[in-house]
SEMARPA-649191 format. One line per 2 residues: number of its first residue (from 1); their letters; for each residue x, y, z of N, C-alpha, C, O. Coordinates in Angstrom, 1 decimal. Layout:
// residues N
NUM) A) X:Y:Z:X:Y:Z:X:Y:Z:X:Y:Z | ...
// end
This chain:
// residues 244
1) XX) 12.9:18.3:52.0:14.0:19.0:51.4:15.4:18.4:51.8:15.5:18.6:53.0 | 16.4:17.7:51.1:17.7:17.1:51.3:18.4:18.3:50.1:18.5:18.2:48.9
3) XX) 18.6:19.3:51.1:19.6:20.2:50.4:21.2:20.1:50.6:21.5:20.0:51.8 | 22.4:20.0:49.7:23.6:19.5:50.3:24.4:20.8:50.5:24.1:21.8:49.8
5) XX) 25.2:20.8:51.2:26.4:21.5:51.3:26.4:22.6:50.1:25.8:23.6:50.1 | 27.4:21.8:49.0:27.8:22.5:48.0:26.3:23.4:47.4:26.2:24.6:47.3
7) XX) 25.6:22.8:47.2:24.3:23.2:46.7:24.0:25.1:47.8:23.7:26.2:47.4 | 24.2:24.7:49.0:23.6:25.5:49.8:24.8:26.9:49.8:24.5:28.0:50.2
9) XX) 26.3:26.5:49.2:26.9:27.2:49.2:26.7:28.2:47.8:26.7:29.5:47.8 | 26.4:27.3:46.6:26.3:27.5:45.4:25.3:28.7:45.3:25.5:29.8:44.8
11) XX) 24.4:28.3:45.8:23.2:28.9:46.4:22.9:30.7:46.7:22.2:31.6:46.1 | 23.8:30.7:47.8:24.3:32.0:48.5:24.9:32.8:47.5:24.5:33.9:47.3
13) XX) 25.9:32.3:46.9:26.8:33.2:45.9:26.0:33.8:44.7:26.2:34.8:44.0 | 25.0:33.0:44.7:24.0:33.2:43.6:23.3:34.3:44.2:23.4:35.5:43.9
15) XX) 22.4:33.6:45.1:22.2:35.4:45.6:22.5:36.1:46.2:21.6:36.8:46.6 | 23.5:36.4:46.5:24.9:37.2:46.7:24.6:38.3:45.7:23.9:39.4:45.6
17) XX) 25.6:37.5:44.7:25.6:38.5:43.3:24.4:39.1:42.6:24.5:40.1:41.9 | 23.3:38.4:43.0:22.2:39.3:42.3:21.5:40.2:43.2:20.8:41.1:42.8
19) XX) 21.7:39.9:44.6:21.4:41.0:45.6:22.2:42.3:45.5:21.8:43.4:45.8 | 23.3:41.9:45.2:24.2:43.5:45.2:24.0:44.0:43.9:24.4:45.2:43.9
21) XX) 23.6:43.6:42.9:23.8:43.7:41.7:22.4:44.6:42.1:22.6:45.8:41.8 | 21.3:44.4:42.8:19.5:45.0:43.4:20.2:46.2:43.8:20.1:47.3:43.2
23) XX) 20.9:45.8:44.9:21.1:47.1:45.4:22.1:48.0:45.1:22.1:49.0:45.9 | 22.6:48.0:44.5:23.4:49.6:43.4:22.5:49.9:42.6:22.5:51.0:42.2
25) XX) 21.6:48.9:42.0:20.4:49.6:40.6:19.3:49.6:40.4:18.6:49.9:39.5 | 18.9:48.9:41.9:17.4:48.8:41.8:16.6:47.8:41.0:15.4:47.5:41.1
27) XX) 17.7:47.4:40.0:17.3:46.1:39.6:17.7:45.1:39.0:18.6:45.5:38.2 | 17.5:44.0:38.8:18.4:42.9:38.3:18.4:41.3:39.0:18.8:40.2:38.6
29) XX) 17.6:41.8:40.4:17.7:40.9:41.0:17.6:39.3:40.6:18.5:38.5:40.8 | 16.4:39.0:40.0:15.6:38.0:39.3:16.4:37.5:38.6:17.1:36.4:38.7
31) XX) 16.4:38.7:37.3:17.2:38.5:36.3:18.7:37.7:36.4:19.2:37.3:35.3 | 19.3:37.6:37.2:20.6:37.4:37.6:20.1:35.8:38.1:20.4:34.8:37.6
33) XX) 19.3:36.0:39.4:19.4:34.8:40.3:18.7:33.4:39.7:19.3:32.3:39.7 | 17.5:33.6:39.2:16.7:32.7:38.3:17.3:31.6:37.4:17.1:30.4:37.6
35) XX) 18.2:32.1:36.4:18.3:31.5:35.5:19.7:30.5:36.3:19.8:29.3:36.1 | 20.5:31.1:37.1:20.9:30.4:38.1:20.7:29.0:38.9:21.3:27.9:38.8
37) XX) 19.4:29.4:39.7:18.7:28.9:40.4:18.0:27.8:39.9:17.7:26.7:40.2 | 18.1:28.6:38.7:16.8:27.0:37.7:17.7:25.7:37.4:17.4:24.5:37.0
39) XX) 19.1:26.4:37.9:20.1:24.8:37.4:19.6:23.8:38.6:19.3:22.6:38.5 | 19.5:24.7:39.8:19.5:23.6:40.7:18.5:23.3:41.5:18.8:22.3:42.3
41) XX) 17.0:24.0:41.6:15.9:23.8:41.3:15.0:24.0:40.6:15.1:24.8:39.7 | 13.6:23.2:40.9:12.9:23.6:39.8:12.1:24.8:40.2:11.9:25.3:41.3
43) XX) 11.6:25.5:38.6:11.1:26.7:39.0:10.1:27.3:39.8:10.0:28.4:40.2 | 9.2:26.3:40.1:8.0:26.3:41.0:8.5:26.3:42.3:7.8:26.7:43.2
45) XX) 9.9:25.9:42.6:10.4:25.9:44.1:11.0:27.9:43.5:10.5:28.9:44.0 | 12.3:27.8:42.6:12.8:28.9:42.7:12.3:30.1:42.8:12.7:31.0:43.5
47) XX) 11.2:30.3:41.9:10.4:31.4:41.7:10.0:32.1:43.2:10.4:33.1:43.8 | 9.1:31.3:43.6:8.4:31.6:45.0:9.5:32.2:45.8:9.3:33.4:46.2
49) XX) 11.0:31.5:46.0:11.8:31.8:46.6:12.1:33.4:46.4:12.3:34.2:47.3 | 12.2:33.7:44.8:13.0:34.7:45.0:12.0:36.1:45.2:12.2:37.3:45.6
51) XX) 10.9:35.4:44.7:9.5:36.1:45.4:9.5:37.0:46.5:9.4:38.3:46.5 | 9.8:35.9:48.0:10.4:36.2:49.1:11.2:37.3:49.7:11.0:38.0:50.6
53) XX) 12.5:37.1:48.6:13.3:37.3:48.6:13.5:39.1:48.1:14.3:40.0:48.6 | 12.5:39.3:46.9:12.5:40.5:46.8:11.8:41.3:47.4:11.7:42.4:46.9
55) XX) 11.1:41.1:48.6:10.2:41.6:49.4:11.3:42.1:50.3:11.4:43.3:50.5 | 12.3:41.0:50.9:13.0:41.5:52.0:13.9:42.3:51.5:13.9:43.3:52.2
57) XX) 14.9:42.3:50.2:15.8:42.9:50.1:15.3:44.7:48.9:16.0:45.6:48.6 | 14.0:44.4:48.6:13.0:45.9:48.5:12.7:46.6:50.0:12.5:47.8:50.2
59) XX) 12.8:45.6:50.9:12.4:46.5:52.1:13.6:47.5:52.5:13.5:48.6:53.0 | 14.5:47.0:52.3:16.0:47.7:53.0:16.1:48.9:51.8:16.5:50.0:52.2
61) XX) 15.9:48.7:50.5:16.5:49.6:49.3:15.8:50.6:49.4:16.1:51.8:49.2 | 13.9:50.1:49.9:13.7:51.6:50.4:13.3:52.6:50.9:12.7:53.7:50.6
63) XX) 14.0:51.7:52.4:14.6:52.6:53.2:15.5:53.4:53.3:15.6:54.2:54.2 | 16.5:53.1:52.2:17.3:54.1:52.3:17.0:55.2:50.9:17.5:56.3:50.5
65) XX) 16.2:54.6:50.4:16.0:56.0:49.5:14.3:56.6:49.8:13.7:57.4:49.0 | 14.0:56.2:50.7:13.4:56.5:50.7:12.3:58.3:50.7:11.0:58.4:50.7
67) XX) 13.7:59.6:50.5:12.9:60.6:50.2:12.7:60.5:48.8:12.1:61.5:48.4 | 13.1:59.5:47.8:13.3:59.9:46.1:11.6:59.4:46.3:11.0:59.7:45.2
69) XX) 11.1:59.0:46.9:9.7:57.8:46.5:8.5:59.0:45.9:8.2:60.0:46.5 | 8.0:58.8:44.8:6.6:59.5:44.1:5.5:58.2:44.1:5.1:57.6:43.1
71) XX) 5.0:57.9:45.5:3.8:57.1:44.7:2.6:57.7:44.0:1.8:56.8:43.8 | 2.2:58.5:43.7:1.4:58.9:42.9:1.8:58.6:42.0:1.3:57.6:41.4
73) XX) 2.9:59.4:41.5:3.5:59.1:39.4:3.3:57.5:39.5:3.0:57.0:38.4 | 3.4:56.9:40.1:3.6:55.4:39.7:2.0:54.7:40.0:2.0:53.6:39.4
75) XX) 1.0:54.9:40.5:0.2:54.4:41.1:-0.7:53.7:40.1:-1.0:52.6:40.4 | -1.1:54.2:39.1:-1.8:53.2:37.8:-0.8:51.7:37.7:-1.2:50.5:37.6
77) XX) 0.9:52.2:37.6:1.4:50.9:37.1:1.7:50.2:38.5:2.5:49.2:38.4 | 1.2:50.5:39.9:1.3:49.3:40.5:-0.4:48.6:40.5:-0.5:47.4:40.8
79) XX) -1.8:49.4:40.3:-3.0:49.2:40.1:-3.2:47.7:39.4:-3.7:46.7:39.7 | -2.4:48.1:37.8:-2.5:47.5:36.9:-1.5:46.3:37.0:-2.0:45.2:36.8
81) XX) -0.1:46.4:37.3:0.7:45.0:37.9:0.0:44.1:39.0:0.3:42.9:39.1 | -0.9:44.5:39.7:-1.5:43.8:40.7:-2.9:42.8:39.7:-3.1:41.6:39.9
83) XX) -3.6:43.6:38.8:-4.5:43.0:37.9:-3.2:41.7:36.8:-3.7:41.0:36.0 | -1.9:41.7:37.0:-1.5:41.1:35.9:-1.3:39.5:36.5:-1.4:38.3:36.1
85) XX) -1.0:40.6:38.3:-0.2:39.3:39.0:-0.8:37.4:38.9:-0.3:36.3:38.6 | -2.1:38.0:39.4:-2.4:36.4:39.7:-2.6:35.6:38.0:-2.4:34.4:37.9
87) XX) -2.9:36.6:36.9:-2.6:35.6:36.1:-1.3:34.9:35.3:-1.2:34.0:34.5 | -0.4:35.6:36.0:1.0:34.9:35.8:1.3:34.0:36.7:2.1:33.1:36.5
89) XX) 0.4:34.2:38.1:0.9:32.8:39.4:0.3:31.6:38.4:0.9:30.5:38.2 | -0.9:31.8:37.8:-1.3:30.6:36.9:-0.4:29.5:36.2:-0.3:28.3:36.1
91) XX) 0.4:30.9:35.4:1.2:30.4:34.3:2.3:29.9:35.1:2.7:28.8:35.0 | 2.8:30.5:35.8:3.8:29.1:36.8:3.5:27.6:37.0:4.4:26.7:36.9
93) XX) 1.7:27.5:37.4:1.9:26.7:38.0:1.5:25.7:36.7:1.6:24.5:37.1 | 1.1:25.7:35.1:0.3:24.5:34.5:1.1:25.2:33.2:0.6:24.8:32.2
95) XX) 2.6:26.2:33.0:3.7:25.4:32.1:4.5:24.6:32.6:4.9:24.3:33.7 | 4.8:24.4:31.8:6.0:23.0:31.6:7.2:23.8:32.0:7.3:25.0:31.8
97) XX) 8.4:22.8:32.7:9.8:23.3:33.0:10.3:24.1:32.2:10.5:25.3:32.5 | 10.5:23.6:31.0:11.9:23.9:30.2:10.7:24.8:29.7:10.9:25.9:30.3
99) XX) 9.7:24.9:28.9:8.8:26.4:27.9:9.3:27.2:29.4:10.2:28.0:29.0 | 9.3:27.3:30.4:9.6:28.7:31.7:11.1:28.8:31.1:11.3:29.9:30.6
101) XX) 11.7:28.2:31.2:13.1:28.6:31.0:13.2:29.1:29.7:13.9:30.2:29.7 | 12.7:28.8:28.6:12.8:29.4:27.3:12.4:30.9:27.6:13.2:31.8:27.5
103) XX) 11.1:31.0:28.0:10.5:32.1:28.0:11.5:33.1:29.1:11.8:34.2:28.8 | 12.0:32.6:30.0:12.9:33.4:30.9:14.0:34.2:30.1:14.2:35.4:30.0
105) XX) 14.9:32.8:29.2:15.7:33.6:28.8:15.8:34.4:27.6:16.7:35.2:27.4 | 14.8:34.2:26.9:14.6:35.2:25.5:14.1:36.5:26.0:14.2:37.5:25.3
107) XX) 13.4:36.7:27.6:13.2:37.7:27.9:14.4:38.7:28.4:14.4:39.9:28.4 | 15.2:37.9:28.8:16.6:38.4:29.5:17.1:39.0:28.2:17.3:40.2:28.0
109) XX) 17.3:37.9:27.3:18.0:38.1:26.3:17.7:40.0:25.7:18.4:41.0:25.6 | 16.2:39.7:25.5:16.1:41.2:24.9:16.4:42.4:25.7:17.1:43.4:25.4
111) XX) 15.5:42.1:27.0:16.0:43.5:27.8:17.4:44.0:27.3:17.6:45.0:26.6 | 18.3:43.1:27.7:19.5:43.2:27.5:19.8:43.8:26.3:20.5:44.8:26.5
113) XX) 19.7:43.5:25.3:19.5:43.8:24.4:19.5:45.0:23.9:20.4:45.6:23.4 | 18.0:45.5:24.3:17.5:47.0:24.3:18.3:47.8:24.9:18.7:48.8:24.4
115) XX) 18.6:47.3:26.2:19.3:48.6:27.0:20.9:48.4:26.5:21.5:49.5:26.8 | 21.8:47.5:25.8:22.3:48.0:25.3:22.6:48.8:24.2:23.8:49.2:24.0
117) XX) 21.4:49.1:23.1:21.4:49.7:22.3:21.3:51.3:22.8:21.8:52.4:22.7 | 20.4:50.8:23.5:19.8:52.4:24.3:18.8:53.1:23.4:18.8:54.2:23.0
119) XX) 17.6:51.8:23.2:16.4:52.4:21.5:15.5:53.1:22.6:15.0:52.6:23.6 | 15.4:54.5:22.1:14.3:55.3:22.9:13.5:55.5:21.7:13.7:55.5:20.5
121) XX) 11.9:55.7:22.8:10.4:56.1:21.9:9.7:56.9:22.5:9.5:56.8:23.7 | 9.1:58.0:21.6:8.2:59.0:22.1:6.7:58.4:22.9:5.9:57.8:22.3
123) XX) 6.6:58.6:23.7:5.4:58.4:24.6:4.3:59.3:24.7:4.6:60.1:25.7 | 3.5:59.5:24.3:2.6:61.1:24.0:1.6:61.0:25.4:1.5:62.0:26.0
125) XX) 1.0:59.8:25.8:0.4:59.8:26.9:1.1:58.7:27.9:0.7:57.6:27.6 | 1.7:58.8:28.6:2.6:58.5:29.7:1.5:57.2:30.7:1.6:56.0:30.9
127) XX) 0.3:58.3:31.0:-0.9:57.4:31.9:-1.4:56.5:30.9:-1.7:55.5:31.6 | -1.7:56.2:29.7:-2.3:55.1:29.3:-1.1:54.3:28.6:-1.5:53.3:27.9
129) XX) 0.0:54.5:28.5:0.9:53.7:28.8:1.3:52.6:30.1:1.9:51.6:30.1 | 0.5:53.5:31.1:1.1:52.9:32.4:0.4:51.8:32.4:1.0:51.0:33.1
131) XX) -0.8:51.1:31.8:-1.7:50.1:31.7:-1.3:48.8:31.0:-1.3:47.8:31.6 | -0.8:49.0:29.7:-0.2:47.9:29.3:1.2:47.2:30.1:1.4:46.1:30.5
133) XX) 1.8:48.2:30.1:3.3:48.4:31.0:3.3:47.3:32.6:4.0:46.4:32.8 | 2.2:48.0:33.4:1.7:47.5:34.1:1.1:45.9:34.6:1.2:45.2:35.6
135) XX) 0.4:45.7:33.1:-0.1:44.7:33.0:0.8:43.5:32.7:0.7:42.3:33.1 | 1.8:44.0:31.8:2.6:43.2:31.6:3.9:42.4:32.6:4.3:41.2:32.8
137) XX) 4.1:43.6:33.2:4.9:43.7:34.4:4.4:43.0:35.1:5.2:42.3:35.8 | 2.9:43.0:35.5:2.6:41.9:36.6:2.3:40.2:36.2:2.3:39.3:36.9
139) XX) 1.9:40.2:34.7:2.3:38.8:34.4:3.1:38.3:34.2:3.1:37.1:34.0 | 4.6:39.1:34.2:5.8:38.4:34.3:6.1:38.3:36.0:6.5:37.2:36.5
141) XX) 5.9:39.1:36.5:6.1:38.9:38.2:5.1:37.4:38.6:5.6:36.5:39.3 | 4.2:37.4:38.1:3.5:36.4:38.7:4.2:35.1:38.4:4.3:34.3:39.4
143) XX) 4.5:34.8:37.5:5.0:33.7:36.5:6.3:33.6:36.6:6.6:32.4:36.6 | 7.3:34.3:36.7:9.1:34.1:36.9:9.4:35.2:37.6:10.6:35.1:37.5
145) XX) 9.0:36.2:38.2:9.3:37.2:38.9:9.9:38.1:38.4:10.8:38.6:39.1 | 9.8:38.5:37.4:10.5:39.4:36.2:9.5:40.3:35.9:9.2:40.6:34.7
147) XX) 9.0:40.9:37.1:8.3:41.9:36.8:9.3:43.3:36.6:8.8:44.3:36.1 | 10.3:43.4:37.0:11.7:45.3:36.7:11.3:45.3:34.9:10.7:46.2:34.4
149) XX) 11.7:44.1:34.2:11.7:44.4:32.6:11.1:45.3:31.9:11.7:46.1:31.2 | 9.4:45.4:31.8:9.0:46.4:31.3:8.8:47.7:32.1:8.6:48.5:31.2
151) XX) 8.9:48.2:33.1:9.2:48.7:34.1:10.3:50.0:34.1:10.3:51.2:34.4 | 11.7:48.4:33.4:12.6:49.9:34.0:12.9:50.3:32.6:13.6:51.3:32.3
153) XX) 12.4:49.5:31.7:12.6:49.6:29.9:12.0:51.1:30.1:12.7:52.1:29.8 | 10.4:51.1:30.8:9.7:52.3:30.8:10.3:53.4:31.1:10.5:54.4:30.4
155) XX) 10.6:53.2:32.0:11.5:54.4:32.9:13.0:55.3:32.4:13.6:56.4:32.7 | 13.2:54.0:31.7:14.7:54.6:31.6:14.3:55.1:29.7:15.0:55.9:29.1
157) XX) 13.2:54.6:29.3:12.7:55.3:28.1:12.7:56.7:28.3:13.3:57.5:27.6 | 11.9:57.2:29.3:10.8:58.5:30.1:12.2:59.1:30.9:12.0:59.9:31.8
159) XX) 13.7:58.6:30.6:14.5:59.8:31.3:14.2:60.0:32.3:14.1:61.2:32.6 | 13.9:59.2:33.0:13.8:59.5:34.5:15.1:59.8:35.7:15.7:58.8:36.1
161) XX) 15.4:60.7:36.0:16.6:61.0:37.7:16.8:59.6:38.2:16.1:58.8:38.7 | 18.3:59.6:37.9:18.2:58.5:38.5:17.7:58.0:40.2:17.2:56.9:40.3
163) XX) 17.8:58.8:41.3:17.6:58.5:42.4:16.3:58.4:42.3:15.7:57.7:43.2 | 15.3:59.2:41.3:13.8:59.1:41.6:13.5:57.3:40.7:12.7:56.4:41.0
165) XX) 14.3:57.5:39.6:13.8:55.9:38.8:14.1:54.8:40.3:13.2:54.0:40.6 | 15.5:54.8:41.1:15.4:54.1:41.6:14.4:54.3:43.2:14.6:53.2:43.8
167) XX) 13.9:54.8:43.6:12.7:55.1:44.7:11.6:54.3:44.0:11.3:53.2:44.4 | 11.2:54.8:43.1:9.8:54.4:42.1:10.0:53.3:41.9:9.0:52.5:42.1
169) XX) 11.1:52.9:41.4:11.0:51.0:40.7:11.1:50.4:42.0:10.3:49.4:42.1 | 11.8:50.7:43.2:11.6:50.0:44.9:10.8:50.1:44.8:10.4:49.2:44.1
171) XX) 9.6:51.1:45.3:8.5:51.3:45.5:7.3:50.2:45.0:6.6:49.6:45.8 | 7.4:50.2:43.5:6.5:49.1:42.9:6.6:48.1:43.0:5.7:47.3:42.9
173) XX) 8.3:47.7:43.4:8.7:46.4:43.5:8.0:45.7:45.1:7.3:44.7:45.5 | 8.5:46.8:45.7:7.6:46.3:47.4:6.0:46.2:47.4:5.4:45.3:48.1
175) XX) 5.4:47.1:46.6:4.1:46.8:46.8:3.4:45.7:45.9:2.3:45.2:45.9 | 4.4:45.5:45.2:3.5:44.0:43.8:4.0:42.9:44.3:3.5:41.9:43.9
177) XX) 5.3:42.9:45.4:5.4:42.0:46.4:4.8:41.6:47.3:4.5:40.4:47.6 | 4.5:42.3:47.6:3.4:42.1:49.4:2.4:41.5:48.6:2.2:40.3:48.8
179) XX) 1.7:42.1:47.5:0.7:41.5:47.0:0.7:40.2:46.3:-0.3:39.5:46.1 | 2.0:39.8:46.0:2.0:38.8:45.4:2.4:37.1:46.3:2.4:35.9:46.0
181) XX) 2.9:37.9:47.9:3.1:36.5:48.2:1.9:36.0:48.7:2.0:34.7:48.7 | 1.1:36.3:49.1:-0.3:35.7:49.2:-1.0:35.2:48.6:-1.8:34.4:48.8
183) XX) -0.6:35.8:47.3:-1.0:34.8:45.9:-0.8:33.7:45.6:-1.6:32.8:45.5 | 0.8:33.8:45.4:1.9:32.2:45.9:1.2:31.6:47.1:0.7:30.5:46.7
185) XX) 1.0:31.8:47.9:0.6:30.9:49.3:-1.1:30.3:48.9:-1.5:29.1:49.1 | -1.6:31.1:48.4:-3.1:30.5:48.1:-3.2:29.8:47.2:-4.1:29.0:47.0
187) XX) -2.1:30.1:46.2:-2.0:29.0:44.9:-1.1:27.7:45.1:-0.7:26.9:44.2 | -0.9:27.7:46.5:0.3:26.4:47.0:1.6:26.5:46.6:2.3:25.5:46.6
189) XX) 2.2:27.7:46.1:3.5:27.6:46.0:4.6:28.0:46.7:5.7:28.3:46.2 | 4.2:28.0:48.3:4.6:28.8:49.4:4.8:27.2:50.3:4.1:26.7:51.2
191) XX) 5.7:26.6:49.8:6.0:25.3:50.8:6.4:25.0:51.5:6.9:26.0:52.1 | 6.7:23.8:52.1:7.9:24.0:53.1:9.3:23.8:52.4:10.2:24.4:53.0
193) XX) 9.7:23.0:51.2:10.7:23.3:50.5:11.3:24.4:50.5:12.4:24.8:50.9 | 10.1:25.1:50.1:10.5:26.9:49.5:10.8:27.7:50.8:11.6:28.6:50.6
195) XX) 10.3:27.6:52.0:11.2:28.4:53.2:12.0:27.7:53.8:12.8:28.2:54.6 | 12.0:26.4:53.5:13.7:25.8:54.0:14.7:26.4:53.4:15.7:26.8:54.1
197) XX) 14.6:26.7:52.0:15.9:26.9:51.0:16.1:28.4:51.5:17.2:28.7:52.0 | 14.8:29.3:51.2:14.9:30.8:51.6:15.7:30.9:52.7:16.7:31.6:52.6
199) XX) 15.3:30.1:54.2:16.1:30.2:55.4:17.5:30.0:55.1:18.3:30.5:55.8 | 18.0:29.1:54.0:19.3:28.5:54.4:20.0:29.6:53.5:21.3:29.5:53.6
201) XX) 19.5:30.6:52.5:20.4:31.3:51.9:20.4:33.0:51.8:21.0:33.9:51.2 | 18.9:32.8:53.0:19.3:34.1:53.8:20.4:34.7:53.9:20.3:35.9:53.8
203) XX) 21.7:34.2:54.3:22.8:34.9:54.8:23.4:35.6:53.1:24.3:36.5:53.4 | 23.3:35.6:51.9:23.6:36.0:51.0:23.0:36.8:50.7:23.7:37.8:50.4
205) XX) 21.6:37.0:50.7:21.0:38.1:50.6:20.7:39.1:51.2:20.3:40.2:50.7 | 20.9:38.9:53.0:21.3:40.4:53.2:22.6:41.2:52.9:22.6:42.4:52.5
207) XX) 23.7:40.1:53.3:25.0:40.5:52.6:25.3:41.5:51.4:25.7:42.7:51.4 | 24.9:40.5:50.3:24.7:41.3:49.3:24.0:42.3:48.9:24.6:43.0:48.1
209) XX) 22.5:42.8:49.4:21.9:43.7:49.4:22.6:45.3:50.1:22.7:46.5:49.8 | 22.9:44.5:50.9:23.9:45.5:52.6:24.9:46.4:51.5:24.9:47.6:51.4
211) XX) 25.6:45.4:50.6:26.6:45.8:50.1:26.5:46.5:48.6:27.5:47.0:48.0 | 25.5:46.4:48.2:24.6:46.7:47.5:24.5:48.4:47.1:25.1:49.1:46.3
213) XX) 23.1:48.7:48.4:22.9:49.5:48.7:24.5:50.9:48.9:24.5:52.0:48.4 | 25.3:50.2:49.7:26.5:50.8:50.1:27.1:51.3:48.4:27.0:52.5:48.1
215) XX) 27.5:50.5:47.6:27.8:50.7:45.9:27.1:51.9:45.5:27.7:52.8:45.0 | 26.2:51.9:45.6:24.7:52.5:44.6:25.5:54.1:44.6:25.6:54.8:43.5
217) XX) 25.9:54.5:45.6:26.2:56.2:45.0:27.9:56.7:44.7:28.4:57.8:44.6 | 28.3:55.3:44.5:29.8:55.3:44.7:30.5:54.7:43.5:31.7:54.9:43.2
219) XX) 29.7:53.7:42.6:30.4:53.3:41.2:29.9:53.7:40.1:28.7:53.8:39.8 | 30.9:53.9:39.2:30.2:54.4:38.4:29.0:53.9:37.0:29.1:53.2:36.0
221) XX) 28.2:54.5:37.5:26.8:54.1:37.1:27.1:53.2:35.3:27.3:52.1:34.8 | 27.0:54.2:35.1:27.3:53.5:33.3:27.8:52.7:32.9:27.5:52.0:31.9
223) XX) 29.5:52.3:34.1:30.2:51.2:34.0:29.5:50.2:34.4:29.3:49.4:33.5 | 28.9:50.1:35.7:28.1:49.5:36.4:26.9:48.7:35.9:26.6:47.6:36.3
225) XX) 26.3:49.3:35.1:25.0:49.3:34.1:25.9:48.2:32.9:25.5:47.0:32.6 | 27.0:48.7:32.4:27.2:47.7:31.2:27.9:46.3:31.9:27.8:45.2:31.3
227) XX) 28.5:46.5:32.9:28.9:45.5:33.0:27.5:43.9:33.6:27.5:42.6:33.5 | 26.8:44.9:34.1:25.8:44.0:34.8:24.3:43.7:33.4:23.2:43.2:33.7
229) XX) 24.7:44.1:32.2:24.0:43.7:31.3:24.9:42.7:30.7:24.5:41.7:30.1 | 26.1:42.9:31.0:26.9:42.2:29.6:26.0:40.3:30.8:25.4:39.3:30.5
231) XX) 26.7:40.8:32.1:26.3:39.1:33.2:24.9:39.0:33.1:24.6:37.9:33.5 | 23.7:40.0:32.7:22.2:39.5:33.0:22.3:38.5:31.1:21.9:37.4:30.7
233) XX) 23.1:39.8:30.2:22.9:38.3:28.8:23.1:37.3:29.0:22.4:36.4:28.6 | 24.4:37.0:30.0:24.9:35.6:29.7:24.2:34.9:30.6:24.6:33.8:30.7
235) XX) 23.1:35.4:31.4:22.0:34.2:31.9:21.0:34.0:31.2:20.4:33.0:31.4 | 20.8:34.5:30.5:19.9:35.0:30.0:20.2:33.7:28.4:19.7:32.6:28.5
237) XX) 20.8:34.1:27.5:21.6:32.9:26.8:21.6:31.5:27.9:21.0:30.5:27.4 | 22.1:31.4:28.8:22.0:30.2:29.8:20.8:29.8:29.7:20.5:28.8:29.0
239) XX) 19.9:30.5:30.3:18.6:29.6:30.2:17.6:29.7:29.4:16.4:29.7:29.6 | 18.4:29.7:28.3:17.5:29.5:27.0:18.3:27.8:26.9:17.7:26.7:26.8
241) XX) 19.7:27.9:27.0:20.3:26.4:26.3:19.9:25.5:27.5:20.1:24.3:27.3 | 19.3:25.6:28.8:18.9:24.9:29.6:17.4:24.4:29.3:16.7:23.5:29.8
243) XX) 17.1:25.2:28.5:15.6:24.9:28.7:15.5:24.3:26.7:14.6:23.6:26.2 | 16.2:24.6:26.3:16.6:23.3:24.8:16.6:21.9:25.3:16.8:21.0:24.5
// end
């Protein structure tokens, strides 16, 4: 790994902003850093990284929320994200660059999308929802680490409290992590590249998380929410024209 300066600084700021962006909402992280990241490596290095990455900066978010946490209500959709995981580590490793980047940002694009409309749908059984939801969630985690999208689409469908949506979505996120970096490691995408870079931009993501966390009960949410959709579209648009 010959990582430079600028790169290493570039780097940090990157996940900087998408760590604090984690920690006031519980999510975005990915979504933010990725399409980022993909300028300046490739995705089989970045992915893994941010992999990493959401393990450490899920561990701090929750701990501090941690009285909101229900793992029961959630436990089918981490059952079933774990059945999605390893077949998305696949799809990392045998598509092509730029189809990842497409697929990244049309996914960005809609989330975005959706929650700016604010399109809600009746849910009659909630538990066999949790299956598809689940499954999907964990083949996007496996594959670009975009497993929050169907997730918090669900959640914030189902009117969930906010302090309990964000316990619940930590929650899933820490356990389809743990599970998933072992996956990465046995599928070889746990290299030494990929914890050089992690080590060198560590210092952004506690920062940002730290600061994060600190936000979360102090800005105001709605503002906070649109403004961090309007920056997940415009990555989101980015790496769709990156991957053209």
């Amino acid at each position: 790994m010959e990582a430079i300066p600028q790169q290493i600084i570039a780097g940090m700021l990157i996940i900087f902003m998408a760590a604090m962006t984690q920690g006031a909402t519980s999510f975005g992280f990915s979504l933010i850093a990725l399409p980022l990241l993909g300028l300046m490596l490739p995705l089989q290095v970045a992915v893994p990284i941010l992999m990493i990455y959401s393990l450490i900066l899920n561990s701090m978010i929750l701990y501090s929320i941690r009285e909101h946490v229900q793992l029961k209500k959630i436990l089918l959709l981490v059952i079933f994200g774990m059945v999605g995981t390893p077949f998305g580590v696949q799809l990392l490793k045998v598509l092509e660059e730029n189809t990842l980047k497409m697929m990244v940002g049309i996914i960005i694009v809609l989330v975005a999308g959706i929650n700016f409309t604010g399109y809600h749908f009746t849910v009659r059984n909630e538990k066999a929802a949790f299956i598809p939801v689940g499954i999907a969630s964990g083949l996007l985690n496996g594959s670009v680490s975009f497993g929050g999208p169907p997730i918090v689409l669900f959640l914030n469908n189902q009117r969930v409290e906010k302090q309990i949506f964000r316990g619940n979505l930590t929650l899933y996120f820490w356990i389809i992590n743990l599970f998933s970096i072992p996956t990465y490691f046995l599928s070889g995408l746990i290299t030494q590249e990929v914890a050089g870079y992690a080590l060198y931009l560590l210092p952004g993501l506690l920062l940002g998380t730290f600061l994060g966390i600190r936000m979360g009960n102090r800005v105001n949410e709605a503002l906070f929410k649109r403004v961090s959709m309007s920056l997940i579209m415009g990555m989101g648009i980015l790496s769709i024209l990156s991957g053209i």
